[in-house]
C-alpha positions as CSV (number, residue, x, y, z in Angstrom):
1,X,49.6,-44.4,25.0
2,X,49.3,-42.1,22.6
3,X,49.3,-44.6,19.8
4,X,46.0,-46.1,21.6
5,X,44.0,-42.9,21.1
6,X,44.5,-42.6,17.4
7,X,41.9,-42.6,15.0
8,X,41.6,-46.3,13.7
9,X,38.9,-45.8,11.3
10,X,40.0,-48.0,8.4
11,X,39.5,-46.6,4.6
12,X,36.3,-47.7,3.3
13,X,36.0,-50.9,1.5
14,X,33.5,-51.4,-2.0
15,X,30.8,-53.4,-0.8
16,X,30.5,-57.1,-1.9
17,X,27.8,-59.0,-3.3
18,X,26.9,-60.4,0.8
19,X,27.2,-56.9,2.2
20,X,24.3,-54.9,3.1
21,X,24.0,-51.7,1.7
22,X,22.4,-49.1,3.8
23,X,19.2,-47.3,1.8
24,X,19.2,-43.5,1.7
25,X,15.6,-42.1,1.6
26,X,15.0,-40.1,-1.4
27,X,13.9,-36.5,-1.1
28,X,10.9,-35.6,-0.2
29,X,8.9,-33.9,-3.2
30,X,8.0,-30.6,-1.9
31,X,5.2,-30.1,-4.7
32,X,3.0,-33.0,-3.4
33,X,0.3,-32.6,-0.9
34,X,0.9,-33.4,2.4
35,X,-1.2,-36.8,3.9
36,X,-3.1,-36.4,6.9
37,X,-4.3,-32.8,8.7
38,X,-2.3,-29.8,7.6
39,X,0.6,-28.3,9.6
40,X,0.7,-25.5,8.2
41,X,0.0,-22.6,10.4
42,X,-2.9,-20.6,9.3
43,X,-2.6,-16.9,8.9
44,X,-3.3,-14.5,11.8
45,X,-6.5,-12.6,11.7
46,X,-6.6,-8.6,12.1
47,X,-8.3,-9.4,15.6
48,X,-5.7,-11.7,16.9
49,X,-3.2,-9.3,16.1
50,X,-4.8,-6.3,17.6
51,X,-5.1,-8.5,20.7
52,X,-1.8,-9.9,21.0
53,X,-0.5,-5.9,20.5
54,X,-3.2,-4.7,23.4
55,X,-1.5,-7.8,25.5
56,X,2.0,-7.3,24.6
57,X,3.8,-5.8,28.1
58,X,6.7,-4.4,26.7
59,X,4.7,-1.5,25.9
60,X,3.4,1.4,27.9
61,X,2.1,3.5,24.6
62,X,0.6,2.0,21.0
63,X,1.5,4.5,18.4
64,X,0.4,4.7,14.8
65,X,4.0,3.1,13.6
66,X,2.8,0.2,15.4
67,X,-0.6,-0.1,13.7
68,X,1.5,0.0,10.1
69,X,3.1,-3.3,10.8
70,X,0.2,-5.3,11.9
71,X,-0.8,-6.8,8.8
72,X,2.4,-7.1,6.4
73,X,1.0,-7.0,2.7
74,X,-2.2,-5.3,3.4
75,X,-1.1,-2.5,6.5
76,X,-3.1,-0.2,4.1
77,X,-6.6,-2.0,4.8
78,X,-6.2,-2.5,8.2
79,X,-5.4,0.9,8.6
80,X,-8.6,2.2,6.8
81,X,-10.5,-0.4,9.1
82,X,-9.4,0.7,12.0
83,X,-9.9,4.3,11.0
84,X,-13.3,3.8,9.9
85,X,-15.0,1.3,12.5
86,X,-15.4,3.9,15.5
87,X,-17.9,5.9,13.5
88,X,-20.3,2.8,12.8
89,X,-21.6,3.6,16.1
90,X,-23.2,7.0,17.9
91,X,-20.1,8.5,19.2
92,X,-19.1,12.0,20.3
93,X,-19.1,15.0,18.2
94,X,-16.4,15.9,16.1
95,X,-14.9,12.2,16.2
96,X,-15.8,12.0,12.5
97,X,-13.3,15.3,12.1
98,X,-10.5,13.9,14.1
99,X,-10.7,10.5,12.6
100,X,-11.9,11.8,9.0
101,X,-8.8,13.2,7.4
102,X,-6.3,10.2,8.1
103,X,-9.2,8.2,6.2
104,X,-8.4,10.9,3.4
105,X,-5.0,10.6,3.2
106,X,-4.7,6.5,3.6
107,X,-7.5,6.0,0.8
108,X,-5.4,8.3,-1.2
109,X,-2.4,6.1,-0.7
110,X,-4.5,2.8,-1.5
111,X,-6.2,4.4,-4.7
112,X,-3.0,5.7,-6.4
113,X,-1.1,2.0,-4.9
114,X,1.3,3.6,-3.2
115,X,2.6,2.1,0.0
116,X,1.6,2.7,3.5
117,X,3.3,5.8,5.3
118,X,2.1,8.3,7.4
119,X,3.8,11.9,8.0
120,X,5.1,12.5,11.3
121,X,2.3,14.5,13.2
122,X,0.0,11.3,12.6
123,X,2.7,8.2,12.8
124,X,3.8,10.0,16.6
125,X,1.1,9.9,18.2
126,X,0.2,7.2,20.5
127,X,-2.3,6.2,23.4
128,X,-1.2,4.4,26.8
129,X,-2.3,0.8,26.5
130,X,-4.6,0.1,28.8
131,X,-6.6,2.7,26.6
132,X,-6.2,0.6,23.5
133,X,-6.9,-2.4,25.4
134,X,-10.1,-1.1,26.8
135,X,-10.6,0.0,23.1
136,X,-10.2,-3.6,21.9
137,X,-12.1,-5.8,24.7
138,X,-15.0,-3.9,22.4
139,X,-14.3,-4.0,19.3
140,X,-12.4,-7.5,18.8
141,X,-14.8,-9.8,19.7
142,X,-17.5,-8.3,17.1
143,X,-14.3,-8.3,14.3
144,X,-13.5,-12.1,15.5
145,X,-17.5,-12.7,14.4
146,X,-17.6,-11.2,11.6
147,X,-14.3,-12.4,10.3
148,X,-15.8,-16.0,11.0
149,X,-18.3,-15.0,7.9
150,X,-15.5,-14.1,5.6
151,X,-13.2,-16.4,3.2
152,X,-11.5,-16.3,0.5
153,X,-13.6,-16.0,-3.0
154,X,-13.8,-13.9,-6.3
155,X,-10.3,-13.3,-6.0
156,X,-10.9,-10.6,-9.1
157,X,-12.4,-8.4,-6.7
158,X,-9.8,-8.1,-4.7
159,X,-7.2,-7.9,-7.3
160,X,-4.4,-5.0,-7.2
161,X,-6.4,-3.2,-9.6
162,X,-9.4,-3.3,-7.5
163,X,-8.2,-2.3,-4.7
164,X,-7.0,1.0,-6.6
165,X,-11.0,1.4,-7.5
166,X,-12.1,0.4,-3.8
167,X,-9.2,3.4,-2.7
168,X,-11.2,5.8,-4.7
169,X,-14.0,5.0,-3.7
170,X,-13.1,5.2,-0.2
171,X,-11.8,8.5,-0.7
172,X,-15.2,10.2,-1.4
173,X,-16.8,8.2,1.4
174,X,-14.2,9.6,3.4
175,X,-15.1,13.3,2.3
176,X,-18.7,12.2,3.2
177,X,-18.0,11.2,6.7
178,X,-16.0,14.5,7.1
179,X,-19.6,16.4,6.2
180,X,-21.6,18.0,8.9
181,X,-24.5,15.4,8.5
182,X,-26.7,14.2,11.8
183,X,-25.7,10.5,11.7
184,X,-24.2,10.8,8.2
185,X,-20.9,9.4,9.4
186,X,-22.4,5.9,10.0
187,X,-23.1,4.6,6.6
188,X,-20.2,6.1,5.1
189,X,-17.9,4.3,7.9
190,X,-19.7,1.1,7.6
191,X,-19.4,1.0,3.9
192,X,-15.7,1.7,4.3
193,X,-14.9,-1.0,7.1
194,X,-17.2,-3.9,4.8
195,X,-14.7,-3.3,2.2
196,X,-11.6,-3.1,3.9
197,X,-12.7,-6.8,5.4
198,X,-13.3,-8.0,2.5
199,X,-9.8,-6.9,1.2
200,X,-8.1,-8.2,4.3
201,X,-9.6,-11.8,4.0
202,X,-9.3,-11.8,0.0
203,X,-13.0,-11.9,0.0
204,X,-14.2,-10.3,-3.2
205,X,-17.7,-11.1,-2.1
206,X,-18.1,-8.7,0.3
207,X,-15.7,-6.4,-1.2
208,X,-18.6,-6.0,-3.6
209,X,-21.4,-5.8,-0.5
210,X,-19.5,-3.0,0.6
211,X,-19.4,-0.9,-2.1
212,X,-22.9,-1.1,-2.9
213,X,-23.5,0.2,0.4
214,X,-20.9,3.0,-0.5
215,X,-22.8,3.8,-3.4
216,X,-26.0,3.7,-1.3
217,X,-24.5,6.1,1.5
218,X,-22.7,8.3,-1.1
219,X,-26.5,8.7,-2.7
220,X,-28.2,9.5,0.3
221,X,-25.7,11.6,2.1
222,X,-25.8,14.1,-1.5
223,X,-29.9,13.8,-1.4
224,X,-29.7,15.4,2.4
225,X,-27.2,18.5,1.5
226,X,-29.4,18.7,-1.1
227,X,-32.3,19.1,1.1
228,X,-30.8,21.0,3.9
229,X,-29.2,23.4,1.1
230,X,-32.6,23.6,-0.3
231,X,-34.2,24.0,3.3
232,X,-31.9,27.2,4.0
233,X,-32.2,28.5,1.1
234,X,-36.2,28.7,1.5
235,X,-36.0,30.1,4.9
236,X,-33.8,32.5,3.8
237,X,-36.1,33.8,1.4
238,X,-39.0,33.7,3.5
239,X,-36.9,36.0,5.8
240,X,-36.0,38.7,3.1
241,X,-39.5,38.9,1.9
């Protein structure tokens, strides 16, 4: 019995001119385009990530470390953008202040290229969230528009070495938004968050739209000190007299 069970596979034979010899598909060339619609998954969008982590039930907090890993390769601009949107709009007093000086300290890291990492009193703390998902039913939707506009173009503008010069001139927006300024916070943090879309979607075009504004704010926001410095100083004057 045990002699039936044996293997019985005989020794292969060469293969005469009658026999059919079985064809073995070449490789496929990995360099040529592929036919037809592309498979390739396309890469996820700052929104749809922000949404999948507001969605993600495993979580009872979001904290800051979470944030760094969003957007692997460009956790620096996403960073910055979140940072910077919530003063677009009218919002309490003293956000600027509280949202201001990790603006500082990432533009820093982004201007002198060094990667993203935040000391422990900021990476720590966290929000519950139903918070950040309350936080994100408003925001997301106008970032999903607005990164419809976006694509990628004048890659040179978005270049390593241009993203050092967009870090600079982040930083002095930043010190802007920090100044005591009625509504001085909004052009500054617009500015900022144009940019940091532009350098999240490699698109050098409005990488460049944003700066120009940063310029503009940076412009304005010196002419009022200038005026309110010049306003004291006159009614202080006027008062000694």
């Amino acid at each position: 019995m045990i002699d039936d069970i044996s293997d019985r596979s005989e020794p292969p034979r060469r293969s005469g001119p009658g026999d059919v010899v079985p064809v073995i598909p070449a490789p496929e060339d990995e360099s040529a385009p592929e036919p037809g619609p592309q498979k390739r998954r396309a890469r996820k969008s700052l929104s749809q990530r922000l949404t999948e982590l507001a969605q993600d039930e495993s979580r009872d907090r979001i904290a800051m470390t979470d944030l760094l890993s969003l957007m692997p390769g460009r956790a620096l601009a996403a960073l910055i953008l979140i940072f910077a949107a919530p003063n677009v709009v009218p919002a309490p007093p003293g956000l600027s202040a509280i949202l201001g000086w990790p603006l500082i300290y990432l533009s820093w890291q982004q201007m002198t290229g060094q990667r993203p990492w935040l000391p422990p009193v900021i990476s720590r703390r966290s929000i519950s969230r139903s918070v950040f998902g309350g936080m994100m039913r408003r925001v997301t939707p106008v970032l999903a528009a607005l990164e419809r506009l976006l694509k990628p173009r004048l890659e040179m503008l978005v270049s390593p070495s241009a993203e050092r010069v967009v870090g600079g001139l982040c930083l002095v927006l930043s010190v802007v938004l920090l100044l005591p300024v009625p509504l001085g916070n909004m052009p500054p943090a617009f500015a900022i968050s144009v940019m940091m879309l532009g350098l999240l979607e490699r698109d050098g075009l409005w990488t460049a739209l944003g700066a120009l504004c940063g310029i503009a704010s940076f412009v304005i926001a010196v002419g009022v000190v200038y005026a309110m410095i010049k306003a004291a100083i006159f009614v202080l004057s006027r008062a000694l007299a």
